[in-house]
C-alpha positions in Angstrom: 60.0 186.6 -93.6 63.3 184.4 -93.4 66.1 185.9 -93.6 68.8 183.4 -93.6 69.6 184.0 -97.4 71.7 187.3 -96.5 74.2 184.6 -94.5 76.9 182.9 -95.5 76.8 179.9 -92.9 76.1 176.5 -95.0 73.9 175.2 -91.7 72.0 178.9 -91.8 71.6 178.4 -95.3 70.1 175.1 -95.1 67.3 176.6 -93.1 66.9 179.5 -95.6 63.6 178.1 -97.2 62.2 177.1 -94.6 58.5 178.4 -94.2 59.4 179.7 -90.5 60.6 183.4 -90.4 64.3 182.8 -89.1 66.8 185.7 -88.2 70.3 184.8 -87.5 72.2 185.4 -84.0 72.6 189.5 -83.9 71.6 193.2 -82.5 68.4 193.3 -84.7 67.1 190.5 -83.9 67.2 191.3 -80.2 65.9 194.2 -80.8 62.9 193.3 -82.2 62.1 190.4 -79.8 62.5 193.3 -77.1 60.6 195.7 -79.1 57.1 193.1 -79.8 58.2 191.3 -75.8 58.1 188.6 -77.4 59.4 185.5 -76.6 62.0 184.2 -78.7 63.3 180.7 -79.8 67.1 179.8 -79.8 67.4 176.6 -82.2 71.2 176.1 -82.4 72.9 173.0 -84.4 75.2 172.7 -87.1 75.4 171.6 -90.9 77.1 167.8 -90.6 73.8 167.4 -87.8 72.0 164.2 -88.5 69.0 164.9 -85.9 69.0 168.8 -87.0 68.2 167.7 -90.5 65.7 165.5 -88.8 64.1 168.1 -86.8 64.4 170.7 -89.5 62.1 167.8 -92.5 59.9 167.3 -89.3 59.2 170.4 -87.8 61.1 173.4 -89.8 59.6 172.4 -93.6 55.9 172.2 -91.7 54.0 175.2 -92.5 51.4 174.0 -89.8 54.5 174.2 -87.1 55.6 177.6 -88.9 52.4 179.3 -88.0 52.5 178.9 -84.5 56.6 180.2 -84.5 55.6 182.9 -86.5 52.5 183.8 -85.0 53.6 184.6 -81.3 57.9 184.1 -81.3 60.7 185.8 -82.5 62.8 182.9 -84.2 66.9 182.6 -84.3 68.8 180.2 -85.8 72.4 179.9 -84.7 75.1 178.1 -86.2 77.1 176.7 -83.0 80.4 176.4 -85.0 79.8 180.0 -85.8 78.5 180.8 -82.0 80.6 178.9 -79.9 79.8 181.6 -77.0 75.9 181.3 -77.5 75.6 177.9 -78.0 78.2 177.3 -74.5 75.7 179.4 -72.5 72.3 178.2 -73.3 73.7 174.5 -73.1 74.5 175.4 -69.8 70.6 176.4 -69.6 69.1 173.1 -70.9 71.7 171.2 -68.9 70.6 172.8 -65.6 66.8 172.3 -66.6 66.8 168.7 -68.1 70.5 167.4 -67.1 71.3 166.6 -70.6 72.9 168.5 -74.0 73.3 167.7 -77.5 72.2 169.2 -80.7 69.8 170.2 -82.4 69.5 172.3 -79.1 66.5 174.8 -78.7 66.0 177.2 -76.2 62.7 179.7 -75.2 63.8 182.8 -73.8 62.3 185.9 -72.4 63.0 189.2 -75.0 65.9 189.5 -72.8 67.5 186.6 -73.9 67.4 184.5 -70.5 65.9 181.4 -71.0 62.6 180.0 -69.5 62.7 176.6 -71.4 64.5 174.1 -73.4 65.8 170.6 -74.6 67.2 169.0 -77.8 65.4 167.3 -80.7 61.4 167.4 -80.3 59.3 165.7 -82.7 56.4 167.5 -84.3 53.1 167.2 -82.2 55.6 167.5 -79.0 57.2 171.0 -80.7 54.1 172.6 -81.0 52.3 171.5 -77.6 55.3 173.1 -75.7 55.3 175.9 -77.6 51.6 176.8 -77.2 52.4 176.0 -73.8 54.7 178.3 -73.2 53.2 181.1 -75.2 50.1 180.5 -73.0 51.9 180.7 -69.6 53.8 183.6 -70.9 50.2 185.7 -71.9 48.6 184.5 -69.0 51.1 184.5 -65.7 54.4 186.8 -66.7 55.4 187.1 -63.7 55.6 183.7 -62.6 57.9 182.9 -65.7 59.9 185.8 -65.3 60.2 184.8 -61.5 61.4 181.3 -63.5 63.9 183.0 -65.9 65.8 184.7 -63.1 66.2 181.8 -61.1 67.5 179.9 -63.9 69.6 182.9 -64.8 71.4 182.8 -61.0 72.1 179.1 -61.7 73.4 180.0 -65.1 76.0 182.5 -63.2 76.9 179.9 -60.6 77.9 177.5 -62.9 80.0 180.2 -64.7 81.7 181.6 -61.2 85.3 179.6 -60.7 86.3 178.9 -56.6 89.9 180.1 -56.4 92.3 178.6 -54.2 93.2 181.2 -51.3 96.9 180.1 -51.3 99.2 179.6 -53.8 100.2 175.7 -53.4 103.0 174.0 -55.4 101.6 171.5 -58.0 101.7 168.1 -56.4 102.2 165.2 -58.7 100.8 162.9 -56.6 97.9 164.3 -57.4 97.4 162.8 -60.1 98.2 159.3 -59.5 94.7 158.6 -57.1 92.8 160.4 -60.4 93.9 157.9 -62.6 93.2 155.5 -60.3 89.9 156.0 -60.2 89.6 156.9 -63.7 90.8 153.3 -64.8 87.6 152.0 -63.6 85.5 153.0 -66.3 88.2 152.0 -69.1 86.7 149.2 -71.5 89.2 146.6 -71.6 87.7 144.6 -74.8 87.5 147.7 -77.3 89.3 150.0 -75.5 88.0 153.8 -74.5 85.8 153.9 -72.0 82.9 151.5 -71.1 79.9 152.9 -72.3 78.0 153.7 -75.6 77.8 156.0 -77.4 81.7 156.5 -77.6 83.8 159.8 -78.8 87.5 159.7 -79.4 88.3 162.4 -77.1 92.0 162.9 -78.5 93.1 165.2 -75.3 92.4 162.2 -72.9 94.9 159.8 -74.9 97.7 162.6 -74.7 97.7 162.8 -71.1 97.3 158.9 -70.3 100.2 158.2 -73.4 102.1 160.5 -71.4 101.6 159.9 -67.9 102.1 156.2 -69.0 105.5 156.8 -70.5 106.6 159.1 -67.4 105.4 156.7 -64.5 106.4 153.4 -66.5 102.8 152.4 -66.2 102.5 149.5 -68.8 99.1 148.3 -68.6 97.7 152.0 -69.1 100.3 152.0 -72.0 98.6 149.0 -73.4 95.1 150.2 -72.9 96.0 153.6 -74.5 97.3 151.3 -77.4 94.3 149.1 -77.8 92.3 152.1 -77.7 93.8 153.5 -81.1 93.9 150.3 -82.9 90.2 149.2 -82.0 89.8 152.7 -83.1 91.2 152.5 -86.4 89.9 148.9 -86.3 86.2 150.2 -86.1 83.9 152.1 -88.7 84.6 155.0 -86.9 87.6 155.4 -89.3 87.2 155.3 -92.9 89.6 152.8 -94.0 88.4 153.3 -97.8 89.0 156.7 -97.9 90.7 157.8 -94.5 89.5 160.3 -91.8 87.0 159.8 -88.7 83.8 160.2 -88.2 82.7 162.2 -85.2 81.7 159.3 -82.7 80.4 155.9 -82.2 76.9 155.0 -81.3 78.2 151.1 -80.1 80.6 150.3 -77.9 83.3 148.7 -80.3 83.7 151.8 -82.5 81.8 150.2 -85.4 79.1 152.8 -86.3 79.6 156.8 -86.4 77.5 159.4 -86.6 78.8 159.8 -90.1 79.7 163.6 -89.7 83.9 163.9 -90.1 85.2 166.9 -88.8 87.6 168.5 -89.3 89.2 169.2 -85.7 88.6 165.5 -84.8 90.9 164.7 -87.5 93.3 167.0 -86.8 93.7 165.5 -83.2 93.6 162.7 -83.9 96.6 162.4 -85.9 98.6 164.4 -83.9 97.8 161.3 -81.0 98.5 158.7 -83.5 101.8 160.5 -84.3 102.9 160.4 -80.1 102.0 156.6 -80.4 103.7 155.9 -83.5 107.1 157.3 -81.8 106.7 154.7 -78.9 105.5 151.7 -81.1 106.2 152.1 -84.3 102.9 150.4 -85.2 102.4 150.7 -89.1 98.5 150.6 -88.6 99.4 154.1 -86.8 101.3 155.3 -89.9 98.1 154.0 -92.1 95.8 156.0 -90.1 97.9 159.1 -89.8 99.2 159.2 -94.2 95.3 158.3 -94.7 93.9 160.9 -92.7 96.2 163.4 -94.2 95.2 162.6 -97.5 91.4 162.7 -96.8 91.6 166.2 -95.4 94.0 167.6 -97.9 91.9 166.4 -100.9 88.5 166.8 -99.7 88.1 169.5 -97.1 91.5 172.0 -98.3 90.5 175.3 -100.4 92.6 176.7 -102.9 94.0 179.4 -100.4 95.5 176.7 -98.1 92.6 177.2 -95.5 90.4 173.7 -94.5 87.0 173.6 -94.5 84.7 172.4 -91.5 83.5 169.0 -91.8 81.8 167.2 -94.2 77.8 165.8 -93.7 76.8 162.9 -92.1 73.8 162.5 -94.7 73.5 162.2 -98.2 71.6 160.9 -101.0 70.7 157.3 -101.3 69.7 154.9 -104.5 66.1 156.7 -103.9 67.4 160.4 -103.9 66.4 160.6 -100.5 69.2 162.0 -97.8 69.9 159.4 -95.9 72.4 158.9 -93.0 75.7 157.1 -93.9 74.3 156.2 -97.0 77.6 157.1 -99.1 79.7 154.6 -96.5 77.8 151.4 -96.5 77.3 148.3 -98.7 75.4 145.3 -99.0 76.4 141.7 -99.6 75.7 141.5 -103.3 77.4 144.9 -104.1 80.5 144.0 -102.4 80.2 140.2 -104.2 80.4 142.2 -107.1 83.1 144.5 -106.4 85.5 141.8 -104.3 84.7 139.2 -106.6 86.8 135.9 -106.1 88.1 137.5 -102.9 84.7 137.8 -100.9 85.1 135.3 -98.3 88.4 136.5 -97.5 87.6 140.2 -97.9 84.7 139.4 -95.7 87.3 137.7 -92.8 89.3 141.1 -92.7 86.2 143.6 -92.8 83.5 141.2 -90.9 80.5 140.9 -93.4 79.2 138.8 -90.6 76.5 139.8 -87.7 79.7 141.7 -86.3 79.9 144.1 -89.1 76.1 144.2 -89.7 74.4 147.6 -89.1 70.4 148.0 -90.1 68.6 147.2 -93.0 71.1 144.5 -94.9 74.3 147.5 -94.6 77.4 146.7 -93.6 79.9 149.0 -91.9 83.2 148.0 -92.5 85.1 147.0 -89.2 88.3 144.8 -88.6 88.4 142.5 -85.4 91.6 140.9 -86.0 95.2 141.8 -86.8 95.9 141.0 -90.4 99.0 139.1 -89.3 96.1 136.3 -87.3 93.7 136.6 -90.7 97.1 135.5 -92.7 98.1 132.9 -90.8 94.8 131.5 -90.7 94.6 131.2 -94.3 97.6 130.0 -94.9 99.2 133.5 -96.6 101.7 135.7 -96.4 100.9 139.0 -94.5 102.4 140.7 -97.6 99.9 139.2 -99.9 97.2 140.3 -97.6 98.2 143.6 -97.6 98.2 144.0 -100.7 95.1 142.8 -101.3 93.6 145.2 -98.9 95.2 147.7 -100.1 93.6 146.9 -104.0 90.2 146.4 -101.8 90.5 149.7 -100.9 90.9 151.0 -104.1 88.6 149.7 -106.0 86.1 150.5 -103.3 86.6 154.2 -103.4 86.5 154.2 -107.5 83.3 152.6 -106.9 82.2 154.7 -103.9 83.1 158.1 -105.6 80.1 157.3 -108.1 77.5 158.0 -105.6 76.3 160.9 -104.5 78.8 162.8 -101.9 77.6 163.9 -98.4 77.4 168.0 -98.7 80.4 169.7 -97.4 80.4 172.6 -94.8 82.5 175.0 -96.7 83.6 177.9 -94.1 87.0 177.9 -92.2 86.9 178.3 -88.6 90.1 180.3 -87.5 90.7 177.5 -84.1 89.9 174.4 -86.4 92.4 175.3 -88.9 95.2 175.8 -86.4 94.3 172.6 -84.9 94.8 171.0 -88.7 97.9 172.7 -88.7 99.0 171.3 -85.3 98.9 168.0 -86.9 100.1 168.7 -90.2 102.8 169.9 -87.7 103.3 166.2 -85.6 102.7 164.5 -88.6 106.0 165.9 -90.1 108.2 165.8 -86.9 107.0 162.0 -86.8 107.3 160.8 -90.1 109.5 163.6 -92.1 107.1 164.1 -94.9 108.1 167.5 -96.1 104.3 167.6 -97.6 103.4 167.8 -94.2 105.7 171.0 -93.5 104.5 172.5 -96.4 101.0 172.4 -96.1 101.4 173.1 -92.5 103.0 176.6 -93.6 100.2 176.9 -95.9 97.7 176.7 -93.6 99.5 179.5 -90.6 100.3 181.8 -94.2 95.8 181.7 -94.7 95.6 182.2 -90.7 98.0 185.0 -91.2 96.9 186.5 -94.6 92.8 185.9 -94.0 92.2 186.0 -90.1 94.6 188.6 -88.6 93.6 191.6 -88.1 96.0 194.7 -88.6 94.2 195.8 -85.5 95.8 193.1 -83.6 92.7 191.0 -83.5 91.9 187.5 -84.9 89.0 186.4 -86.6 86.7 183.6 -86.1 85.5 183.0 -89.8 86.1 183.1 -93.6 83.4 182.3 -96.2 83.6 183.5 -99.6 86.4 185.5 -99.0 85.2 187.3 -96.3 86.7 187.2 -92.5 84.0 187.9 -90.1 83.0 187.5 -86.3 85.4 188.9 -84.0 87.5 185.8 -82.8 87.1 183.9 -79.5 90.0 182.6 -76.8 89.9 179.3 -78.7 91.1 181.0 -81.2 94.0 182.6 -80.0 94.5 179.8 -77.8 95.1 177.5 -80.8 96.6 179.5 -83.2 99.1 180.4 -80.8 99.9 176.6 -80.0 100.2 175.9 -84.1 102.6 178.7 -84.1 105.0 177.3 -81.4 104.9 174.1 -83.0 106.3 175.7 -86.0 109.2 176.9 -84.5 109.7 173.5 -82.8 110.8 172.6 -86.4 111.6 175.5 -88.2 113.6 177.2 -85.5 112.2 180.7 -87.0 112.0 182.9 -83.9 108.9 184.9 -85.9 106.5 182.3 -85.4 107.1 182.7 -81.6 106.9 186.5 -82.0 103.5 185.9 -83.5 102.7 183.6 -80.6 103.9 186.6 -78.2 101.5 189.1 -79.9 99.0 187.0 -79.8 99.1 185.9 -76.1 99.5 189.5 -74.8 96.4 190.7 -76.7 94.8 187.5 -75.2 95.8 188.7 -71.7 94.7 192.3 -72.4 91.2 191.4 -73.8 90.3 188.0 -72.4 92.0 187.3 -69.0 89.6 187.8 -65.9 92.6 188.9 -62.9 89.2 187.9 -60.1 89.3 184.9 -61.8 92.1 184.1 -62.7 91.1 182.7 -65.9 90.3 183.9 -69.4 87.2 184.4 -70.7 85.4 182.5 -73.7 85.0 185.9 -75.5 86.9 189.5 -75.9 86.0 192.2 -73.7 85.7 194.2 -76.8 82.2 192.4 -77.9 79.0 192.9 -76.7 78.1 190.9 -73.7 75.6 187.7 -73.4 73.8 187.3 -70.4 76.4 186.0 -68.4 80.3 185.4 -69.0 81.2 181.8 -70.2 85.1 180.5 -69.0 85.5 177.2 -71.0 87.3 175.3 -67.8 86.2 171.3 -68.7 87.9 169.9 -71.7 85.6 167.9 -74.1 85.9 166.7 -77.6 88.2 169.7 -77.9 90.7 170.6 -74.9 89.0 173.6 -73.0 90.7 177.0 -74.5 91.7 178.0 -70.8 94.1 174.8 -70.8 95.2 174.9 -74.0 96.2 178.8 -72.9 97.8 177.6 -70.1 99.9 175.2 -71.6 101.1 178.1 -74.2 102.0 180.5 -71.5 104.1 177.7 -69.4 105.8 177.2 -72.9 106.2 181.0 -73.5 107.9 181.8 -70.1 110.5 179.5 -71.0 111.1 181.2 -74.3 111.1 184.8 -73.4 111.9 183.9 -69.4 108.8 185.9 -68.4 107.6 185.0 -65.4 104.1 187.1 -65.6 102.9 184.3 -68.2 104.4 181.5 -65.6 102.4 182.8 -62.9 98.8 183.1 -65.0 99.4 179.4 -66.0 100.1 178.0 -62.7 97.6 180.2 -60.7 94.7 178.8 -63.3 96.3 175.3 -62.6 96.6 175.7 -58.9 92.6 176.6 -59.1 91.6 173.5 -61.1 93.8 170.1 -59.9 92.0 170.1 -56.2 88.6 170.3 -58.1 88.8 167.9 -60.4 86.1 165.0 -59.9 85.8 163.5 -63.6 89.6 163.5 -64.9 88.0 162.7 -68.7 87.2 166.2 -68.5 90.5 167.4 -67.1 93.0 165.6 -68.9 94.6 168.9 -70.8 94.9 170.4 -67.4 96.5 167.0 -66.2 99.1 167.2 -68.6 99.8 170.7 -67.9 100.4 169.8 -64.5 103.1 167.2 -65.4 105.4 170.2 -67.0 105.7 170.6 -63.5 107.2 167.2 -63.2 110.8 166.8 -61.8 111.4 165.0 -65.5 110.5 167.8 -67.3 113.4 169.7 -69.2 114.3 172.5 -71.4 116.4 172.0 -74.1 118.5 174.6 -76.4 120.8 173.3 -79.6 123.0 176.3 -80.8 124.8 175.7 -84.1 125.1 175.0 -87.1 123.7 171.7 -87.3 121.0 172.8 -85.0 117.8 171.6 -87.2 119.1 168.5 -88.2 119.6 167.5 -84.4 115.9 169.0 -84.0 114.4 166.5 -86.6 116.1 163.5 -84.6 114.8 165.0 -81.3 111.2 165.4 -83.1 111.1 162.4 -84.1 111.1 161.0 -81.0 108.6 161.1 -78.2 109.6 163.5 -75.6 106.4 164.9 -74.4 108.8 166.6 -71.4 111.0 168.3 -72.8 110.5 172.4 -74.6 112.9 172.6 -77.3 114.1 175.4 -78.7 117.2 176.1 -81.1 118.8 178.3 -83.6 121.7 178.3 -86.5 122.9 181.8 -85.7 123.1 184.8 -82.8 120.0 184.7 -80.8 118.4 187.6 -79.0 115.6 185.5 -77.9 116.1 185.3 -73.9 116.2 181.4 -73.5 118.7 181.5 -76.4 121.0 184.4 -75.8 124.7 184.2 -75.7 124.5 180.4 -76.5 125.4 179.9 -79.7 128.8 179.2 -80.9 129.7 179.3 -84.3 132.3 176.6 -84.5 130.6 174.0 -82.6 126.8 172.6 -81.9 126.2 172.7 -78.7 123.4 171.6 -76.4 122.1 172.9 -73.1 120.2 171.0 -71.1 118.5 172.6 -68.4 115.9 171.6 -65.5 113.9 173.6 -63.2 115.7 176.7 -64.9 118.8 175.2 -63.9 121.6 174.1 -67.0 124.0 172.0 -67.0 127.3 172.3 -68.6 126.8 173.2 -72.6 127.8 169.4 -74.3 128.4 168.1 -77.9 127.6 164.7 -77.2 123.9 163.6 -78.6 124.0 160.6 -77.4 124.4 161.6 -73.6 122.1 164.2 -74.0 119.4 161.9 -75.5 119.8 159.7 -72.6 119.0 162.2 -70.2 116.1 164.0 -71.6 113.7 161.9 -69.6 
C-alpha cells in the first residue's frame, strides 16, 4: 500500500494517492527491499517540480504502470529538499551513467541501495520497458548486474575522494586572474550571464566577479556583472507584478522561468543586489531588493517568523487544469482590458510584441529598455512613467490575485531560512530599513527556538510544528554565516558565541582530518553507501566553502588559529583544481580574504554602531568588522575600548595600526 500519508513533506504528500505503493526514504523501507531482494526504485524530485508533476499524471496516477512497480520493486519516493544527502549521491550515479542530472530523478538499485540504473523524466511506454528490463536482467543474470552495481559503486567513491595538496602553499592571487580570464569567454555580452540556454542566476558567481571587479579595478567585468542584474530584473525571470524570482530561465534573455520561486534563490539574490546597489546606486536595484522582500514576507513567512520553501511552478488555469505559469501570464485582450487607454505604451515598457511572446497567445512580461529611453521616446517625463508603472503594477496584481494561486510548499528548511535571513541581514545594512532587522531577528529567534537542539544539534526540518531530520553541514554552515552577519550590525557578541558552538560541533561531527574537508552529513547518522563532501558550488554555494569562509571569519574573532588552518588547508586543496570557475566562485572569493587589501577592522566606543551603519552601508567586501559599546572579553576586541572616546583600529595581516578617531582617514584606507 502507499504509505506517503504518514509524512509530512508537501512533495511526499502529493504522491500520497497515487496507485503505486510508495514508502518514503528510511530503515524500513531498506529493510524490506533487503528482506524480498528486491530491487528498489529511487524517484527523487520536489514539490515546485514542473516535470515531476509531469511524470507523476503520466506514469505515477497509471494503475497499468503501478502494477509492474508494485509487482517486482520496492518503491521510494524522496523529497530532495528533505534528502539533500540521498538525492547528492544518486545524482552522482545518473551523472556517471548518462552524463546528465535534473529532476524528477529516478534511480534502480540493488536491495543494497547501490544503483544499477537511472536517468530523469521517462515518459510512460519508456518507464515501463526499462523497468521490465531491468527486472528481467535482474531474474535472469544477477551476477552480471551485481558485477555492474559495484563498478558503478567504485566510480561513485572516486568521484567522492578529494586529491590533497602534499604541501602546504601560500594562496596565490594570481591565481585567479588566468581563471577569470578564461571564464570571460563564455559571458553573454547582449543579456548578460553566461552564453547559453537555459540560464540560472547563480548568485555566488556575481559575488565573487562584483568583488574581484572592485578589488582589481576591472571595469568591463564591473559592467557585465551590472548588465547581468538589470537584464535580470529586466526579464520574466523576476516578477515585476508581485516581486521575487523564479528558479531559472529556459531562453537566453531571462524572459521565461521555470515558474517555481524559491525561497533560497530569493534570498541570494537580494543579498547580490544589495552589494551592487552600494557601488551604483541603481534604483532598479532598490525595486528588486524592497519587492523581493515584500514577496517573501507576505507569501512564503509563517506566523512563527520561519519562511516556507518555495512556491509551485503550476497551477490552475481557466479550465481547472494545472498548468505551468498559468497564474503569471496574459493575453492581449485581457491586458487591453486591464491597461485600458495605456496599452500601446504599457506594451513599449513590457514588450507585448514577438519579444515578450511565449506559446499559445501568453505573454511574459519582460522590459528591453530603460524607462528613461521609453520616456524620451514618447515625449514624457520619466516621473510620469514611473508612476504609471507603478499603477500597472497594481492593478495587475488585484487582478492577478483573483485566479487561482500556485500551491505553496509549506515546510522550513533550517539552511534556506538562514540564507533568508542573510538577506534580510544585507538588505538592512544597505538600505537601513529597520523592518529588515527585525524580521531578520525573527527569523535566527525560529532557528533558535524550533531547530536547535538542547543536545547541541541542529535540525533540518519543521512542518506542523514538528522539527525533524538530524541537520546537514549546510545547515550549520549557513546558520552560522546568518549569525555572524547579525553581529556585523548588532554588535551582540552572543550571536558569535552561537556561531562558535555551532562551528565546533561542525568540526567534531562533520570534518574529515584525511580529507581535510567536512562531510555533507554528521557522523552521528546512519551511513549511505558512500560519503558525499559538497566541494562544487551550484545554485547554492557548496557548504564546504561557505564553512570555510566562517572559519577564516571566526579566527579573526576569537584569534584561533585551529579554524585558520582548516579554512586555508581546504582552500589550498581546491584553487590548483579548479577547471570550471562558475563552479568555484565561493571558494574564489574565499581566496581573496587572503588578498593584501583585505583588513580587519574594530570600533570601540560609544558611538560604535552608528559608525557600523555608515561602514555597512558601504561596500567593503574586504574588510571583517567587528565592534562594541562597552568592555570586551572577545579576543579581537580586548583591552580596546575606551570609554571617553571612539576609536578605530585598523589592522592588516594581524598587524594594527595606531588606534585613530578620524572616520574619514580610516574610510579611505579600508581598501
Amino acid at each position: 500500500m502507499n504509505l506517503l500519508s504518514q509524512e509530512t513533506s508537501p512533495y511526499l504528500l502529493q504522491h500520497a494517492n497515487n496507485p503505486v505503493h510508495w514508502k518514503a526514504w528510511n530503515p524500513n523501507s531498506l529493510a524490506e527491499a533487503r528482506e524480498k531482494n528486491s530491487l528498489i526504485i529511487i524517484s527523487i524530485g520536489y514539490s515546485a517540480c514542473h516535470w515531476c508533476h509531469v511524470m507523476e499524471h503520466e506514469s505515477f496516477e497509471d494503475q497499468e504502470v503501478a502494477d509492474v512497480m508494485n509487482k517486482n520493486f520496492v518503491s521510494i519516493k524522496v523529497d530532495r529538499e528533505e534528502r539533500p544527502d540521498v538525492d547528492a549521491v544518486y545524482m552522482k550515479a545518473v551523472q556517471l551513467m548518462i552524463r546528465r542530472g535534473g529532476w524528477p530523478l529516478n534511480v534502480v538499485t540493488l536491495p543494497d541501495g547501490r544503483p544499477i540504473w537511472g536517468g530523469t523524466y521517462f515518459r510512460k511506454q519508456e518507464w515501463m520497458e526499462t523497468l521490465g528490463q531491468l527486472q528481467e536482467v535482474y531474474q535472469s543474470d544477477p551476477e552480471k548486474v551485481m558485477d555492474y552495481a559495484e563498478k558503478l559503486h567504485q566510480g561513485i567513491q572516486v568521484l567522492s575522494i578529494i586529491e590533497n595538496e602534499k604541501q602546504e602553499t601560500a594562496i596565490n592571487q594570481e591565481d585567479l586572474i588566468p581563471l577569470v580570464k578564461s571564464w570571460k569567454k563564455d559571458f553573454d555580452w547582449e543579456f548578460g550571464g553566461m552564453s547559453r540556454a537555459p540560464k540560472f542566476m547563480m548568485p555566488n558567481n556575481y559575488h565573487f566577479l562584483l568583488r574581484f571587479s572592485f578589488q582589481k579595478n576591472d571595469m568591463k567585468l564591473f559592467d557585465f556583472v551590472n548588465l547581468t542584474l538589470t537584464r535580470m530584473a529586466f526579464g520574466g525571470v523576476f516578477d515585476t507584478v508581485d516581486g521575487g524570482f523564479s528558479r531559472y530561465s529556459v531562453d537566453n534573455k531571462w524572459h521565461v522561468p521555470h515558474f517555481e520561486k524559491m525561497l533560497y534563490d530569493n534570498g541570494q539574490l537580494v543579498s547580490i543586489y544589495c552589494d551592487a546597489y552600494k557601488l551604483t546606486k541603481n534604483p532598479l536595484y532598490k525595486e528588486v531588493i524592497e519587492k523581493t522582500l515584500s514577496f517573501v514576507e507576505r507569501e512564503l513567512m509563517n506566523s512563527e517568523g520561519g519562511f516556507y520553501c518555495a512556491l509551485d511552478a503550476d497551477s490552475l488555469n481557466a479550465k481547472n487544469h494545472l498548468e505551468e505559469g498559468a497564474f503569471y501570464v496574459w493575453k492581449i485582450p485581457e491586458l487591453k482590458t486591464i491597461i485600458g487607454d495605456d496599452f500601446e505604451l504599457f506594451s513599449q515598457v513590457f514588450n507585448i510584441n514577438t519579444f515578450g511572446l511565449w506559446e499559445d497567445e501568453n505573454y511574459v512580461l519582460i522590459q528591453n529598455k530603460s524607462l528613461e529611453e521609453i520616456a524620451k521616446s514618447n515625449n514624457i517625463t520619466l516621473s510620469t512613467l514611473q508612476k504609471k508603472k507603478i499603477f500597472w503594477e497594481k492593478i495587475l496584481y488585484i487582478k492577478r490575485e483573483n485566479r487561482s494561486k500556485p500551491r505553496l510548499d509549506d515546510k522550513c528548511l533550517t539552511s534556506w531560512n538562514a540564507i533568508m535571513l542573510q538577506g534580510f541581514v544585507d538588505a538592512y545594512k544597505t538600505l537601513e530599513n529597520e523592518n529588515y532587522l527585525t524580521l531578520a531577528l525573527k527569523i535566527a529567534d525560529f532557528i533558535i527556538k524550533n531547530l536547535w537542539s538542547s543536545d547541541g544539534n541542529l535540525w533540518h526540518n519543521y512542518k506542523n510544528g514538528k522539527s525533524t531530520i538530524n541537520a546537514y553541514l549546510e545547515d550549520y554552515c549557513f546558520v552560522i554565516a546568518a549569525f555572524i552577519s547579525l553581529y556585523e550590525v548588532t554588535f551582540e557578541e552572543k550571536w558569535l558565541q552561537y556561531a562558535k558552538q555551532l562551528t565546533d560541533y561542525s568540526l567534531e561531527h562533520f570534518y574529515d582530518e584525511k580529507s581535510g574537508f567536512f562531510a555533507f552529513t554528521s557522523n552521528l547518522d546512519e551511513a549511505l553507501i558512500t560519503s558525499h563532501f559538497e566541494i562544487e558550488d551550484n545554485v547554492i554555494p557548496a557548504s564546504n566553502s561557505v564553512m570555510g569562509k566562517n572559519l577564516f571569519q571566526l579566527s579573526i574573532y576569537f584569534e584561533n588559529a585551529y579554524y585558520e588552518k582548516v579554512s586555508q588547508r581546504m582552500l589550498q586543496n581546491i584553487i590548483p583544481n579548479i577547471e570550471y570557475p562558475s563552479a568555484y566562485s565561493n571558494w574564489m572569493d574565499l581566496a581573496l580574504n587572503y588578498s593584501e587589501q583585505n583588513r580587519e577592522l574594530a570600533i570601540c566606543g560609544g558611538s560604535a554602531l552608528e559608525y557600523c551603519s555608515r561602514i555597512n552601508a558601504l561596500y567593503f567586501p574586504n574588510v571583517v568588522l567587528a565592534g562594541t559599546k562597552k568592555v570586551s572579553n572577545l579576543p579581537f576586541l580586548k583591552n580596546r575600548f575606551n570609554e571617553n572616546e571612539t576609536l578605530f583600529y585598523l589592522c592588516k595581516n594581524k598587524t594594527c595600526q595606531a588606534p585613530s578617531s578620524n572616520f574619514q582617514e580610516i574610510i579611505t584606507n579600508l581598501i
